[in-house]
Residue frames as a rotation matrix with the C-alpha (Angstrom) as fourth column:
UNK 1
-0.401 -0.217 -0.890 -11.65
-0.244 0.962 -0.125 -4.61
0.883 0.167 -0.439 -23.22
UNK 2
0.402 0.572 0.715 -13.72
-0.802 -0.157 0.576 -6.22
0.442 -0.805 0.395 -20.53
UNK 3
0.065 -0.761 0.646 -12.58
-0.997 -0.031 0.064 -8.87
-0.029 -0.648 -0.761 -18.16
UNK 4
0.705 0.114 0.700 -13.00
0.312 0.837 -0.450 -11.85
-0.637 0.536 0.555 -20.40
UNK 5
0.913 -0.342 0.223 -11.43
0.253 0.045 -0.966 -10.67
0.320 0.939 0.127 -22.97
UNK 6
0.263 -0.827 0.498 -8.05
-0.877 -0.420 -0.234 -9.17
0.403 -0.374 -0.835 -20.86
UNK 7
0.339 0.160 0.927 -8.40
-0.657 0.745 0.112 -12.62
-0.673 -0.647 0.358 -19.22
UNK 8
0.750 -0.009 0.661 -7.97
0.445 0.746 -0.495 -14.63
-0.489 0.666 0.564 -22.41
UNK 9
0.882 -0.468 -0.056 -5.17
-0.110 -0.090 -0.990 -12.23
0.458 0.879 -0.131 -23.34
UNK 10
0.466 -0.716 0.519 -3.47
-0.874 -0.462 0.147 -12.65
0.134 -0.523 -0.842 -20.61
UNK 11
0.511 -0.122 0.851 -3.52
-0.091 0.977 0.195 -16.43
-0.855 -0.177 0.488 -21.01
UNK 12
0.883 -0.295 0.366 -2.78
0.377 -0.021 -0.926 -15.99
0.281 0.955 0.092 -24.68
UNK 13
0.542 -0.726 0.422 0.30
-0.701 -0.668 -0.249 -14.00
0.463 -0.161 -0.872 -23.19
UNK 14
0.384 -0.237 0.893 1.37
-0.811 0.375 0.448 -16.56
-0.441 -0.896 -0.048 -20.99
UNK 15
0.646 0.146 0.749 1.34
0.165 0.932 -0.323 -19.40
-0.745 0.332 0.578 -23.54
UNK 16
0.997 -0.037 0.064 3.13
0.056 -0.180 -0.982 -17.42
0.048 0.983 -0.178 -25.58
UNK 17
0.372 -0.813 0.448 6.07
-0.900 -0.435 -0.042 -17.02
0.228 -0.387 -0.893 -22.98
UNK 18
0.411 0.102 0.906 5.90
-0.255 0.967 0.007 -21.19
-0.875 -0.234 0.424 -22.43
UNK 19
0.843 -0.042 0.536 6.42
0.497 0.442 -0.747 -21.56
-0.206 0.896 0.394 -26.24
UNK 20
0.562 -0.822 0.090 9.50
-0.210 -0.247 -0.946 -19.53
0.800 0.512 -0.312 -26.49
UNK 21
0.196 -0.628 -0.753 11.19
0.707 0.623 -0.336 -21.14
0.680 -0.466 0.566 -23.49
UNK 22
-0.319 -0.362 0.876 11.24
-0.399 -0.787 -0.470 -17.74
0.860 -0.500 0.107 -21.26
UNK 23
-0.176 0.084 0.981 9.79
-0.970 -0.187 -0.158 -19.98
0.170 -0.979 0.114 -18.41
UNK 24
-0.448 -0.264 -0.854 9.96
-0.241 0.956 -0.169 -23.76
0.861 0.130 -0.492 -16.87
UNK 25
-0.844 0.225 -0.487 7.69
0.534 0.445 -0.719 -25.53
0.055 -0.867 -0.496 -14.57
UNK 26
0.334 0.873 -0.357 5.54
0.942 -0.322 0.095 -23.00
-0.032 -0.368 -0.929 -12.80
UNK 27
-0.539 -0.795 -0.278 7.97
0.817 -0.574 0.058 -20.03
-0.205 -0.196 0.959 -13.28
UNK 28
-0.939 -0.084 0.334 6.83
0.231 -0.872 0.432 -16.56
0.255 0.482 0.838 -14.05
UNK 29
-0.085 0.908 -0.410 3.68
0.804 -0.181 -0.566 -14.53
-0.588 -0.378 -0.715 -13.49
UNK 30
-0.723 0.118 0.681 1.53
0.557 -0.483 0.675 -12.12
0.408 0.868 0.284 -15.26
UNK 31
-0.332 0.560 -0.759 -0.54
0.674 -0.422 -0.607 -9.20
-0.660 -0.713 -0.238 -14.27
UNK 32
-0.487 0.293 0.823 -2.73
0.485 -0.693 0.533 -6.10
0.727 0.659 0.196 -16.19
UNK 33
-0.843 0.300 -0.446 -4.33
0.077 -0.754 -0.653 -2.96
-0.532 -0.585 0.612 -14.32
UNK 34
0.139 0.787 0.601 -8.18
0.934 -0.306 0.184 -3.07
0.329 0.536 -0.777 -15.51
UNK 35
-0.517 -0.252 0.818 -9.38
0.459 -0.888 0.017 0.34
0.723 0.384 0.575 -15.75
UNK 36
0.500 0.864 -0.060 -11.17
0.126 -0.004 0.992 0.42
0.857 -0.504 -0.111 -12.41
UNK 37
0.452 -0.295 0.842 -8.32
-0.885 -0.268 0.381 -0.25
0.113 -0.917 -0.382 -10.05
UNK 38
0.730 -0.055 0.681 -8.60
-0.270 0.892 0.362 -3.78
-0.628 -0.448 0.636 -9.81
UNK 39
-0.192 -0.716 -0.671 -5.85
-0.976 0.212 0.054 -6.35
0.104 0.665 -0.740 -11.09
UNK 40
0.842 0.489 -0.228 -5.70
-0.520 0.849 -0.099 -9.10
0.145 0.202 0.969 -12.83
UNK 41
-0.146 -0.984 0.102 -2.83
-0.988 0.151 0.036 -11.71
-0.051 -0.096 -0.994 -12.11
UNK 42
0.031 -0.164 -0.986 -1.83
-0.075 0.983 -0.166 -15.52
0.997 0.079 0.018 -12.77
UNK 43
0.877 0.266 0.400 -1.94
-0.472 0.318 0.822 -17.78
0.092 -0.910 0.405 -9.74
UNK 44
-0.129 -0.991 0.047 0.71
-0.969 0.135 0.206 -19.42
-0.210 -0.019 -0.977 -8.30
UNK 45
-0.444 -0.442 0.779 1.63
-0.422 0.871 0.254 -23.15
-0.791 -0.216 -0.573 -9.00
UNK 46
0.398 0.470 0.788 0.65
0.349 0.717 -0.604 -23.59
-0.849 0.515 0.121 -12.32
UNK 47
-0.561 -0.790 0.249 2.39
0.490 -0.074 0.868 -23.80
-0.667 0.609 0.429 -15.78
UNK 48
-0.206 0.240 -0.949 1.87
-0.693 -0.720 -0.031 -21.13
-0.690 0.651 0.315 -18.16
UNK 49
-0.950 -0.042 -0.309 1.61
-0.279 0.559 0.781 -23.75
0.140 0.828 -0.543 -20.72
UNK 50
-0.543 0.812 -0.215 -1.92
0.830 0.558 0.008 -25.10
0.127 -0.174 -0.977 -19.09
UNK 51
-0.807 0.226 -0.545 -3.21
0.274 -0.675 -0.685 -21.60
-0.523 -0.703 0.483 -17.81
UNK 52
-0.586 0.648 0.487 -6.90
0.502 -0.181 0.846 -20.47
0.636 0.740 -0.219 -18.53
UNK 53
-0.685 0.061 0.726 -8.53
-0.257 -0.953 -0.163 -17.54
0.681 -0.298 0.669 -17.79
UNK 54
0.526 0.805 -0.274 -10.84
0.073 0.278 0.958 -19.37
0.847 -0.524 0.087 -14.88
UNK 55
0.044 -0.612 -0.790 -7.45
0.997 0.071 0.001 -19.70
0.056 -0.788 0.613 -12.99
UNK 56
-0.536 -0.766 0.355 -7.05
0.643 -0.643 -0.417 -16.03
0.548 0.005 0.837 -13.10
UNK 57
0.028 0.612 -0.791 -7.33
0.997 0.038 0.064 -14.34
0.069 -0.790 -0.609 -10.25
UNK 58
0.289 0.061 0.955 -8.60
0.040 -0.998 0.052 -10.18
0.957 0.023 -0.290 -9.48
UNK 59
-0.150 -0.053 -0.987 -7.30
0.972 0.177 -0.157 -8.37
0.183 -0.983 0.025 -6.86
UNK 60
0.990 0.132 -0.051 -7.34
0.133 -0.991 0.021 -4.60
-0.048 -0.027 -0.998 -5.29
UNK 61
0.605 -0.683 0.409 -4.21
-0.239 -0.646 -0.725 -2.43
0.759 0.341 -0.555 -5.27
UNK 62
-0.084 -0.619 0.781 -2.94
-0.996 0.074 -0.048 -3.79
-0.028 -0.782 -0.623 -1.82
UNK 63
-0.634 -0.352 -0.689 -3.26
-0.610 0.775 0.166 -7.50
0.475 0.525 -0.706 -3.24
UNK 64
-0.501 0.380 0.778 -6.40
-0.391 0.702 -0.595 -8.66
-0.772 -0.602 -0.203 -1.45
UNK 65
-0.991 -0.067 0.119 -8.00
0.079 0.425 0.902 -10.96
-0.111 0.903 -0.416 -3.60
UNK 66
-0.504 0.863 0.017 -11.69
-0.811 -0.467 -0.351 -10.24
-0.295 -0.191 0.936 -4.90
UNK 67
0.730 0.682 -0.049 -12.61
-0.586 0.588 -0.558 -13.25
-0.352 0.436 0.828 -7.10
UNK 68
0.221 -0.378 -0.899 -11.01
-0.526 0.730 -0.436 -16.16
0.821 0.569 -0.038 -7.99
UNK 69
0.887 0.442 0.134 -10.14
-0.380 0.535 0.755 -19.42
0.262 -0.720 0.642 -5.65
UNK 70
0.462 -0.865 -0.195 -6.14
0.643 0.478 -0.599 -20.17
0.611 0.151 0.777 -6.39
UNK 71
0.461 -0.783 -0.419 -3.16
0.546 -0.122 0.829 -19.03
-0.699 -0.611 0.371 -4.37
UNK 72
0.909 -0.325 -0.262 -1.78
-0.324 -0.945 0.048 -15.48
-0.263 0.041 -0.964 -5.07
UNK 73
0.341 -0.920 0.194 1.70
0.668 0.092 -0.739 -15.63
0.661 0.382 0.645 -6.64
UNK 74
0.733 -0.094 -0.674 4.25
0.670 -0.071 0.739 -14.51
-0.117 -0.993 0.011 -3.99
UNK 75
-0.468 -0.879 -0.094 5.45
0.792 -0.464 0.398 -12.38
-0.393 0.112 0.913 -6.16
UNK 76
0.357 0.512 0.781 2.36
0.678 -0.717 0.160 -9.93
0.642 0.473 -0.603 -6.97
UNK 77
0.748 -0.019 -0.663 4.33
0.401 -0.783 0.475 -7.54
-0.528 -0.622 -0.578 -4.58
UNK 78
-0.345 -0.931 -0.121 6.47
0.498 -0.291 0.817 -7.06
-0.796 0.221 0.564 -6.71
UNK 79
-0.246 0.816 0.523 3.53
0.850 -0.078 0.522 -6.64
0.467 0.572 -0.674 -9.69
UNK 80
0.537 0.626 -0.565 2.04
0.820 -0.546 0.175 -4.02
-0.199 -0.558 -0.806 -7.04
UNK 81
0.122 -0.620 -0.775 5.19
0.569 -0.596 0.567 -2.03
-0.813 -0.510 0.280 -6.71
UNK 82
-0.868 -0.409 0.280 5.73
0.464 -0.472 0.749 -1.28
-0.174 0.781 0.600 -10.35
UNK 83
-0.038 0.763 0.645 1.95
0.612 -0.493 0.619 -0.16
0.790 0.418 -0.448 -10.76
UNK 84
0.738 0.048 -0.673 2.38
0.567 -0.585 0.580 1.87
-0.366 -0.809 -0.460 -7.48
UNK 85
-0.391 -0.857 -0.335 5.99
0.315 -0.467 0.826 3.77
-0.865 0.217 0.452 -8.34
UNK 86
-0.987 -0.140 -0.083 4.43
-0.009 -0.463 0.886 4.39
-0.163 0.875 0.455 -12.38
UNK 87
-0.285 0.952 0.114 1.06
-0.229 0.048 -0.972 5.71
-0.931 -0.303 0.205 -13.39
UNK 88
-0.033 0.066 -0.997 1.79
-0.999 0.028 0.035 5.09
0.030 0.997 0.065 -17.10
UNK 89
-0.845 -0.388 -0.368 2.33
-0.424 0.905 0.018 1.25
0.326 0.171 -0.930 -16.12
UNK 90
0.076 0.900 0.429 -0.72
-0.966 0.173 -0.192 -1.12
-0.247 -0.400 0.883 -16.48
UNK 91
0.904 -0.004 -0.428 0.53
-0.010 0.999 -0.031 -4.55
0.428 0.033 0.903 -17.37
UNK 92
0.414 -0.769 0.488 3.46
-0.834 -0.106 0.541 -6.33
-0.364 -0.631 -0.685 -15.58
UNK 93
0.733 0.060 -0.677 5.39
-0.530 0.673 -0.515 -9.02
0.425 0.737 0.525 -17.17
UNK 94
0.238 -0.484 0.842 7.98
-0.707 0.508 0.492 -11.84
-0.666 -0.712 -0.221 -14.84
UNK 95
0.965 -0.018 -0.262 9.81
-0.147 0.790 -0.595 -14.49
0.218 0.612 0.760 -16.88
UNK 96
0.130 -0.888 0.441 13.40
-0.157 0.421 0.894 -16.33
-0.979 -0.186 -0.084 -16.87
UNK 97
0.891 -0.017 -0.454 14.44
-0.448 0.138 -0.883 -15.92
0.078 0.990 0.115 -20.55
UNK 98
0.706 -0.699 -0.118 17.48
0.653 0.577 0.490 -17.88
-0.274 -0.423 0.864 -20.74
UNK 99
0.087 -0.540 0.837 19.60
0.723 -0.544 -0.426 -15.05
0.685 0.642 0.344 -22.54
UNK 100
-0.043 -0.334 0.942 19.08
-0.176 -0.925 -0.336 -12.33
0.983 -0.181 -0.019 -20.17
UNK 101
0.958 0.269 0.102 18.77
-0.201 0.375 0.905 -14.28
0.205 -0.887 0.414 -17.45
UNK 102
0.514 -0.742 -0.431 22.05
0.796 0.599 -0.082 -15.36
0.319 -0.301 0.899 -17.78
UNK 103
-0.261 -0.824 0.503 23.13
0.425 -0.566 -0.707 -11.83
0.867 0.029 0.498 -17.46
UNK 104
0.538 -0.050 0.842 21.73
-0.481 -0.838 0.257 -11.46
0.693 -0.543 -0.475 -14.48
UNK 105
0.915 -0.386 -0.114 22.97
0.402 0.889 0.220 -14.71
0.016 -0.247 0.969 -13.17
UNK 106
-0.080 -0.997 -0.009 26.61
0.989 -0.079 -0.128 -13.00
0.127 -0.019 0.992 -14.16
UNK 107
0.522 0.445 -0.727 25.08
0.698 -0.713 0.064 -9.60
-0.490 -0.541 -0.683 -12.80
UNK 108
-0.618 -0.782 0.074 25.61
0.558 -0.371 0.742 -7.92
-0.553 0.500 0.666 -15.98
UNK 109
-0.189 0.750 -0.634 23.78
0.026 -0.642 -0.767 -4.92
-0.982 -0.162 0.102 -17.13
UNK 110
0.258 0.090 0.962 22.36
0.960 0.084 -0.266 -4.53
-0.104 0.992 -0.065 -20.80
UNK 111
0.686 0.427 -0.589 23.53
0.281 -0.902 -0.327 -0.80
-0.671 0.059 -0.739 -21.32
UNK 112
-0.576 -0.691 -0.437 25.93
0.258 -0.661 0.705 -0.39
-0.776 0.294 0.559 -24.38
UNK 113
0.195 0.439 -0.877 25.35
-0.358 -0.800 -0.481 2.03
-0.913 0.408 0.002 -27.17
UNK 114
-0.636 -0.752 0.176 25.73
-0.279 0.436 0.856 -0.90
-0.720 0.495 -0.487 -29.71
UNK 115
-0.614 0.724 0.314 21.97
0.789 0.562 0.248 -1.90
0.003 0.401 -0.916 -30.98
UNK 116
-0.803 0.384 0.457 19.64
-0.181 -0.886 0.427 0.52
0.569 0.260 0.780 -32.33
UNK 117
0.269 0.896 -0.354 16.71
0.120 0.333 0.935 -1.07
0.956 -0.294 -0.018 -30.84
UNK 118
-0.114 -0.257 -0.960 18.70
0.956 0.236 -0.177 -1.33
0.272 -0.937 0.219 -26.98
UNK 119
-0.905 -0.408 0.117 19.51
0.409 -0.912 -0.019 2.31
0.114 0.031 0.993 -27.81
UNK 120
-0.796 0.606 0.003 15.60
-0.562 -0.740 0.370 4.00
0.226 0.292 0.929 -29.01
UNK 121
-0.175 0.802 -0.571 13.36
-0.228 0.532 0.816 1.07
0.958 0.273 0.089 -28.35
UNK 122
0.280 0.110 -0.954 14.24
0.638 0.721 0.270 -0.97
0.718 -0.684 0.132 -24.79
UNK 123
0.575 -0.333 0.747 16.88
-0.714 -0.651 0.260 1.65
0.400 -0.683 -0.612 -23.06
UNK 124
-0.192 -0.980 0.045 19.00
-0.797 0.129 -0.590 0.55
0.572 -0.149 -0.806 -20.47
UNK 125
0.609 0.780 -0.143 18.92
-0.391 0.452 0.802 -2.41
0.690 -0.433 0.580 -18.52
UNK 126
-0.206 -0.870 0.448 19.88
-0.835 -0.083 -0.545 -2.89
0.511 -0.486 -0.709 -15.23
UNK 127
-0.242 0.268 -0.932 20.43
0.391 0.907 0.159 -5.51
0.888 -0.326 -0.324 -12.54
UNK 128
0.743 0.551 0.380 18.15
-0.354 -0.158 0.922 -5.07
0.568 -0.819 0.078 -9.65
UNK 129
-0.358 -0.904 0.235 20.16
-0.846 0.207 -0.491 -6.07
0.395 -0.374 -0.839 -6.50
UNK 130
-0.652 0.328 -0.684 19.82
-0.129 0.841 0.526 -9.24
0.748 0.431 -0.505 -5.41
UNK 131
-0.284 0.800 0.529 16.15
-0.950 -0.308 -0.044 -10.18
0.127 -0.515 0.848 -2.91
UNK 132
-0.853 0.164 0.496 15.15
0.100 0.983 -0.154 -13.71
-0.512 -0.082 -0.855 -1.48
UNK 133
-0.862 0.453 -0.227 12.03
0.085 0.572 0.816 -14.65
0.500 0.684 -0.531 -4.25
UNK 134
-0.321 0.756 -0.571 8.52
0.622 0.623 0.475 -14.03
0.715 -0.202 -0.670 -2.79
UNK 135
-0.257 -0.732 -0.632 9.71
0.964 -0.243 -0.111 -11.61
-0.072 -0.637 0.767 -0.68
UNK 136
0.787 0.551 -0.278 8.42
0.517 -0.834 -0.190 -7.97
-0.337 0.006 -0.942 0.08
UNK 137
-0.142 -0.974 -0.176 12.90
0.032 -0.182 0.983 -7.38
-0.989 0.134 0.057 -0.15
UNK 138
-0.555 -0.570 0.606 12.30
0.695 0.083 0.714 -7.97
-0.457 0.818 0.350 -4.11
UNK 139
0.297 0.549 0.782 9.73
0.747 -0.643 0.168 -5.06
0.595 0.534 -0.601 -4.98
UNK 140
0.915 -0.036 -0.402 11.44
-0.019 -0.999 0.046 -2.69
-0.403 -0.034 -0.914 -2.91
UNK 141
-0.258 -0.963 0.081 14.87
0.339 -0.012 0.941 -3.54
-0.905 0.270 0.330 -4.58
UNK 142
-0.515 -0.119 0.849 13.41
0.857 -0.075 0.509 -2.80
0.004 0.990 0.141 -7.88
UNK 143
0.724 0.666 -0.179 11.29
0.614 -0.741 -0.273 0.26
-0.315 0.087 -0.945 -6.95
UNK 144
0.469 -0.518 -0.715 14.15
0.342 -0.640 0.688 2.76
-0.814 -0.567 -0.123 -7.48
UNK 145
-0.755 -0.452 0.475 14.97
0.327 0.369 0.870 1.19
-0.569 0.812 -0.131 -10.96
UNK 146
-0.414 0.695 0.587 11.33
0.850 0.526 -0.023 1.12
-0.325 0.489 -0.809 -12.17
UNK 147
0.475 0.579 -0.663 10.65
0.310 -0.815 -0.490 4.60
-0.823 0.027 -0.567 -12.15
UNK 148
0.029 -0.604 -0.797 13.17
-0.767 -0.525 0.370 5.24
-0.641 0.600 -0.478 -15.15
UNK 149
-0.721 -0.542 -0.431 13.52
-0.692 0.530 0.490 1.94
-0.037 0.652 -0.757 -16.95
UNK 150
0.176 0.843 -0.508 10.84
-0.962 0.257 0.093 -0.22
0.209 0.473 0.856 -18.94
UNK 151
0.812 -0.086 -0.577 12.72
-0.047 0.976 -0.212 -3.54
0.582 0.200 0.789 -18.31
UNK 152
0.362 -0.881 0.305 14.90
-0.932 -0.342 0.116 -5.03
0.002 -0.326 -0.945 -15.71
UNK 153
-0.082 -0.381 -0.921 17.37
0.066 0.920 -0.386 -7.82
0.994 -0.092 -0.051 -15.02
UNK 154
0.407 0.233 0.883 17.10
-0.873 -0.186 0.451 -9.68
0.269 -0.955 0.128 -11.68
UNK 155
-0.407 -0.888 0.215 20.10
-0.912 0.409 -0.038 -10.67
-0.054 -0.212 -0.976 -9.58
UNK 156
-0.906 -0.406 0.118 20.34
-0.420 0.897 -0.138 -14.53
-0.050 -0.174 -0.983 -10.01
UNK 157
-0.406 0.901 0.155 16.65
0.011 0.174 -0.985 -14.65
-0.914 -0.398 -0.081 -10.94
UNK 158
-0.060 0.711 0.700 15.00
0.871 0.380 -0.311 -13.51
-0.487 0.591 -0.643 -14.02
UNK 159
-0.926 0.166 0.340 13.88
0.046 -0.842 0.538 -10.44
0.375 0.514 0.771 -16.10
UNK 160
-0.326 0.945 -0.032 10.73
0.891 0.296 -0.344 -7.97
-0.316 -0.141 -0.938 -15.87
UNK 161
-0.555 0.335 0.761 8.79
0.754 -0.185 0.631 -6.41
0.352 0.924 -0.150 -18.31
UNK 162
-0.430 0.880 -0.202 6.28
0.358 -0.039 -0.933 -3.41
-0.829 -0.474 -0.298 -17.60
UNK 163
-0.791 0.132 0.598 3.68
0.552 -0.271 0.789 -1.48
0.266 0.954 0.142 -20.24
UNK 164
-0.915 0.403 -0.001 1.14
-0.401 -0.911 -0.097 0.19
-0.040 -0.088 0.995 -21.20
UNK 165
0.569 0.707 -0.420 -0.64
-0.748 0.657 0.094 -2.95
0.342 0.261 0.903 -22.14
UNK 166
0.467 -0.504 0.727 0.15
-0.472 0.553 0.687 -6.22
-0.748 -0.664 0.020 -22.05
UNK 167
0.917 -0.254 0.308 1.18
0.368 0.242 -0.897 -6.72
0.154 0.936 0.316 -25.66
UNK 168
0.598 -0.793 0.121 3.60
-0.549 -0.515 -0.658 -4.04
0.584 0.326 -0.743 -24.98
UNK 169
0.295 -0.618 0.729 5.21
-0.940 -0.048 0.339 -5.35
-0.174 -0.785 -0.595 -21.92
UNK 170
0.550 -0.153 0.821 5.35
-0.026 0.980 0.200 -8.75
-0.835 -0.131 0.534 -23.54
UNK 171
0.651 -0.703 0.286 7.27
0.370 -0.036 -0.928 -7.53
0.663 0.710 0.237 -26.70
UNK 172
0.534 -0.716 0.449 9.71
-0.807 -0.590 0.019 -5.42
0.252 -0.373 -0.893 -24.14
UNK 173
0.698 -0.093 0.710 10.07
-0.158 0.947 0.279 -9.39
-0.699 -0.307 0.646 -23.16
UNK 174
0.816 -0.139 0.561 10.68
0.510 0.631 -0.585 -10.23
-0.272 0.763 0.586 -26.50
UNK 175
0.922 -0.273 0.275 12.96
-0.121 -0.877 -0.465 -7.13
0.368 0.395 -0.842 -27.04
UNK 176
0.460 -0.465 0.757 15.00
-0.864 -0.036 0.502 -7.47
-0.206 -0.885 -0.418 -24.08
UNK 177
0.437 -0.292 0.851 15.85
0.601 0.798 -0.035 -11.71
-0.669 0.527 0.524 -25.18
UNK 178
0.597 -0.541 0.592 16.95
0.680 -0.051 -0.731 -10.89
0.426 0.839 0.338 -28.90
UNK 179
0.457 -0.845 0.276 19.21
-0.540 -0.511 -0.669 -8.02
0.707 0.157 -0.690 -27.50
UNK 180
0.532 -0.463 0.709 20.54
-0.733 0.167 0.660 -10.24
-0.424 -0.870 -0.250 -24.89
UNK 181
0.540 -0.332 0.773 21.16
0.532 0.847 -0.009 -13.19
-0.652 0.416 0.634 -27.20
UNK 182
0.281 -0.850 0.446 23.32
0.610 -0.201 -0.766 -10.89
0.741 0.487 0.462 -30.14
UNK 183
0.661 -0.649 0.376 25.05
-0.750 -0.582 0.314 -9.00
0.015 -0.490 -0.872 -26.78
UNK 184
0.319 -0.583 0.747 26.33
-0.130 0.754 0.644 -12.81
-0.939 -0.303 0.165 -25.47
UNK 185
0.810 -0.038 0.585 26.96
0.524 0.497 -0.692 -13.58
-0.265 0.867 0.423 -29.25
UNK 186
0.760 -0.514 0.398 28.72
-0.118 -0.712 -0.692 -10.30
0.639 0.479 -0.602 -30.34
UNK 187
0.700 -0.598 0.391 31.08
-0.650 -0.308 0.695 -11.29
-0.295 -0.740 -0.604 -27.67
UNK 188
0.534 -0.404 0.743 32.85
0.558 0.829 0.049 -14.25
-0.635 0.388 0.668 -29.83
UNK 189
0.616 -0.271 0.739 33.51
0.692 -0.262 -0.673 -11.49
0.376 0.926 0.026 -31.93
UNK 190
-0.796 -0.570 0.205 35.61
0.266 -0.633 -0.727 -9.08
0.544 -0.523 0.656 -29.42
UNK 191
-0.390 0.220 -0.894 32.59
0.700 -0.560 -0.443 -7.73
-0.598 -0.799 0.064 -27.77
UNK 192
0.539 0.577 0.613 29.66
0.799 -0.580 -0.158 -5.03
0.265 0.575 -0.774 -29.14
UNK 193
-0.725 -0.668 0.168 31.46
0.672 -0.740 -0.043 -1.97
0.153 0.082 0.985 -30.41
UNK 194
0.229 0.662 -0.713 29.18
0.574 -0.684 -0.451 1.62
-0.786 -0.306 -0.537 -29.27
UNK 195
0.103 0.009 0.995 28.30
0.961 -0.259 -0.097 3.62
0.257 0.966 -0.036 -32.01
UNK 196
-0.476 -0.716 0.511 29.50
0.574 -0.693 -0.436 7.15
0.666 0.086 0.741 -32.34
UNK 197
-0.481 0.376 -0.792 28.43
0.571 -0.550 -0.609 9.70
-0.665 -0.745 0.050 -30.46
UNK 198
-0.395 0.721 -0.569 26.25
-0.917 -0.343 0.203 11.86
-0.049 0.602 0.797 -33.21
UNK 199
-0.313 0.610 -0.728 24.36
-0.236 0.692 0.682 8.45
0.920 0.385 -0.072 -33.99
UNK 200
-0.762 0.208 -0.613 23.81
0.623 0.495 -0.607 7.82
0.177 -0.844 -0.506 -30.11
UNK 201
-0.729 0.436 -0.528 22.60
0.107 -0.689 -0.717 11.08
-0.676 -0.579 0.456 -29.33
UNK 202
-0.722 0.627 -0.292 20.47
-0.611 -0.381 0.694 11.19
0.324 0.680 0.658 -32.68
UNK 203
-0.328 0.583 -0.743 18.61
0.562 0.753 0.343 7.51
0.759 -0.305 -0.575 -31.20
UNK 204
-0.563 0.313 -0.765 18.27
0.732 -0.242 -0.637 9.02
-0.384 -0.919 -0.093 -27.74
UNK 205
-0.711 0.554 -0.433 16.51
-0.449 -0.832 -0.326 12.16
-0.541 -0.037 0.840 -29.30
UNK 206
-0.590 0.591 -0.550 14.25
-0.203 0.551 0.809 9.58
0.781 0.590 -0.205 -31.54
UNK 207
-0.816 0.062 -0.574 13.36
0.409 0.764 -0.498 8.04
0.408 -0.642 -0.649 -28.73
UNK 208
-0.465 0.559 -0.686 11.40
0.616 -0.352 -0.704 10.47
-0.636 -0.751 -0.180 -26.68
UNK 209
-0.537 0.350 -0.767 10.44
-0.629 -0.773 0.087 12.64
-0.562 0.529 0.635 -30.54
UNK 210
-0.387 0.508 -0.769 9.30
-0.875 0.061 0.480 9.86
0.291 0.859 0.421 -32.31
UNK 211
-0.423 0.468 -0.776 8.82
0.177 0.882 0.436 6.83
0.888 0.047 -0.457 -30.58
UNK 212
0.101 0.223 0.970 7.42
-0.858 -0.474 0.198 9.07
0.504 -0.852 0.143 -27.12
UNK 213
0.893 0.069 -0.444 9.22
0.340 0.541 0.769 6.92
0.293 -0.838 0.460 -24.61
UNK 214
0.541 -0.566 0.622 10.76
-0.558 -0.795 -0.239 7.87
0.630 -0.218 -0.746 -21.88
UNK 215
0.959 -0.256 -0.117 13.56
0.263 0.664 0.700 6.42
-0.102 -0.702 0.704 -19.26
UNK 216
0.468 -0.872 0.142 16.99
-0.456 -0.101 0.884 6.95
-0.757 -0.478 -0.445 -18.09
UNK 217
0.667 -0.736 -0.116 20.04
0.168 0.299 -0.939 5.98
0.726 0.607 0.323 -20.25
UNK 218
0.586 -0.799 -0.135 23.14
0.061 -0.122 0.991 5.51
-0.808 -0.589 -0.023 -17.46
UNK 219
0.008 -0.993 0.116 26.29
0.781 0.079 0.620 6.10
-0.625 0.086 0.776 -18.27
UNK 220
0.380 -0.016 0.925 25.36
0.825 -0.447 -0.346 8.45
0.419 0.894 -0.157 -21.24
UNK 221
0.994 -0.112 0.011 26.10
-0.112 -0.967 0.230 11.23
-0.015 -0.230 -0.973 -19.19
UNK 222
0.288 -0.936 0.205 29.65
0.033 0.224 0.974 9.65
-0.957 -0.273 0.095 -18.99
UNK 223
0.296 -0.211 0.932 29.81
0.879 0.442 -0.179 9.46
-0.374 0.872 0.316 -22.76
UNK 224
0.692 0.375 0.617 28.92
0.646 -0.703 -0.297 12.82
0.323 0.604 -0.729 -23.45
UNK 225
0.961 -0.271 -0.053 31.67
-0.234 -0.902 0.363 14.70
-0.146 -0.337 -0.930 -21.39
């Protein structure tokens, strides 16, 4: 894919996060690792809903900018940190879904053993601690997380995605929402019940045999003894 065409998906990505309500105003930001080094990334102060791939700006690995004329999002350090900490990560994905946002808002992790998908597909999600926005304080709060997990929640802030692409990291988006929205749901009902142990451990070995992905499950070690 050359840098038109990664350009127009990354806009196509953006619009697509506008239309399902995962961001408001100017929120969120998007980013992809071309295969050279360089990155591509949304600018700041403009609504995903309008973005087009003229606004999108390239930088190098330490966020100077090569081409384009907008204002850097003050959050591509954070964008930097996850492609620095993982070499498997090349797209980067930043959004305020309202569902999992709210858990971080009520600094609550996604991590029971209740949804097959949370379980073999997404993994665990934690909540970064919390970092003032914009801030060099919010990519090193999540470096520690990022090396093990595909998706976090951020304190009183938002959610982020990473991938191999940017399709993926925008389904992990999409992934991440729908299990947040039947966690908050399944709570009207008492609260999501974990599935045995043989059916956990059979997902967790799927995971890394058939769907080859890796990351951290907390707590499991607590299940298992």
């Amino acid at each position: 894919m050359n840098d038109n065409e990664m350009k127009e998906q990354l806009c196509d990505i953006c619009h697509c996060m506008w239309q399902q309500g995962w961001v408001a105003a100017n929120d969120g930001n998007v980013s992809a690792l071309l295969e050279d080094g360089r990155i591509l990334c949304t600018p700041s102060g403009v609504s995903k809903r309008e973005i087009t791939p003229d606004m999108i700006i390239c930088v190098d690995r330490e966020g100077n900018v090569l081409e384009g004329s907008r204002k850097v999002s003050t959050e591509l350090p954070m964008h930097l940190r996850c492609y620095a900490e993982r070499d498997d990560v090349r797209a980067v994905v930043h959004a305020h879904p309202p569902m999992s946002t709210t858990f971080a808002v009520a600094d609550k992790p996604l991590d029971d053993y209740a949804m097959i998908e949370s379980i073999c597909i997404l993994g665990s999600v934690p909540v970064a601690p919390y970092a003032v926005p914009g801030t060099d304080e919010v990519a090193d709060t999540i470096a520690p997380l990022i090396k093990n997990h595909d998706a976090l929640l951020l304190r009183a802030h938002g959610a982020i995605t990473v991938g191999v692409d940017l399709r993926t990291a925008y389904y992990r988006m999409e992934t991440l929402e729908h299990i947040a929205k039947i966690t908050l749901l399944s709570k009207l009902l008492g609260g999501a019940k974990d599935l045995p142990m043989p059916q956990i451990q059979q997902l967790i070995d799927r995971r890394t045999s058939f769907y080859h992905i890796s990351g951290a499950h907390p707590g499991y070690e607590k299940l298992t003894q």
